[in-house]
C-alpha positions, 0 to 999 in steps of 0.5 A: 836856446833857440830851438827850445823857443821855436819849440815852444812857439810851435807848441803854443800854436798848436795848442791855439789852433786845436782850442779854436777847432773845439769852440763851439760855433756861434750860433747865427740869427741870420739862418736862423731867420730862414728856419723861423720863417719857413718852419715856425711862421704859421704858429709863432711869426716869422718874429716870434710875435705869435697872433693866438693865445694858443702859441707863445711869444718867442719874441725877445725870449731868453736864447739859452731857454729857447734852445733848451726847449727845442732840444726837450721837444725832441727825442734821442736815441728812441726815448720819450723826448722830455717834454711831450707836445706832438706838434713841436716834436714834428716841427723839431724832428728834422731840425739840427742842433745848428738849427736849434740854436740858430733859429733860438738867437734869431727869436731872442734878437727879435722885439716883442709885442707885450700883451697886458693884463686884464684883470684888475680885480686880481691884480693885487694878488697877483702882484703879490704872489710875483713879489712876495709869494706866499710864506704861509702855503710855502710859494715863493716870490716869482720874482726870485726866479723870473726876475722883478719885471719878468725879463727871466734869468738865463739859462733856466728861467724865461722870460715871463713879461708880456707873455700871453696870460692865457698861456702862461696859465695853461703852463703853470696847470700843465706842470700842476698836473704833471703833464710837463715835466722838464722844470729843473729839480720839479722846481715848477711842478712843486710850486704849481701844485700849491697855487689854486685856479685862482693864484694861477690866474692871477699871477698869469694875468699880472706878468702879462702886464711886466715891463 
């Protein structure tokens, strides 16, 4: 009886400490800052609070989604990485997995600074596309996917509140044109394709303004 105990205690631990060896490791902000100011500062911030239009806010950007987009960003094995962007392919080439996920949690950790919309004479459209999307041309809401203040939902969806209109737009042109191609299922190409300059705009500007 004894030894059937002892043998079970062993088994369990055993089975514990190979558990523990397998968990992935938590990903750490700390390095992560390290790499965030030495590789992504001159575009990004050292905070992820971007100072042009050009570069997105990482600030307070869903981790999971970060993550995913530097790993798209990167090619394996020789193929095509699955979203093509030269300056992020060379940022992210001599960056490990470890890296990616690090400096992913330190932009996540970090407050933004939200921009605002613009454009008043469009905010209506563009609230009503985030809100109710448009049955009659078959877009839905935003706010399905993006949330009702833009905040995202992990890991698919970012954070679109307070972004730069400006980049939101050339994003959702990019994936209208095909140009960008890592949306899951072609979820954003297929919507993209519906919205005119207009709505794109629109829509941009008015997530700008989320809170």
């Amino acid at each position: 009886m004894i030894r059937t105990a002892a043998m079970a205690i062993l088994f369990a631990t055993s089975f514990v400490t190979h558990a523990s060896e397998q968990a992935p490791a938590k990903a750490d902000p700390a390095k992560g800052k390290i790499v965030a100011e030495t590789i992504c500062v001159a575009c990004h911030g050292a905070d992820g609070n971007s100072m042009t239009s050009a570069n997105p806010h990482l600030a307070g950007q869903i981790e999971q989604y970060l993550y995913k987009q530097l790993t798209n960003f990167k090619s394996v094995d020789g193929k095509p990485a699955a979203r093509d962007n030269a300056i992020m392919a060379g940022m992210v080439a001599a960056l490990s997995d470890e890296d990616m996920k690090n400096v992913a949690a330190w932009f996540a950790s970090q407050k933004l600074k939200p921009e605002a919309a613009k454009n008043e004479a469009s905010i209506a459209l563009g609230k009503k596309l985030w809100r109710q999307g448009d049955f009659k041309k078959g877009i839905p809401a935003c706010a399905g996917c993006h949330g009702p203040a833009g905040a995202g939902m992990p890991a698919q969806y970012p954070r679109l509140a307070g972004q730069f209109a400006e980049y939101t737009e050339a994003q959702l042109k990019a994936f209208r044109a095909e140009e960008r191609g890592n949306d899951p299922e072609k979820m954003m190409r297929m919507i993209a394709a519906k919205l005119s300059d207009a709505e794109i705009k629109a829509v941009a500007d008015y997530a700008a303004g989320l809170r």
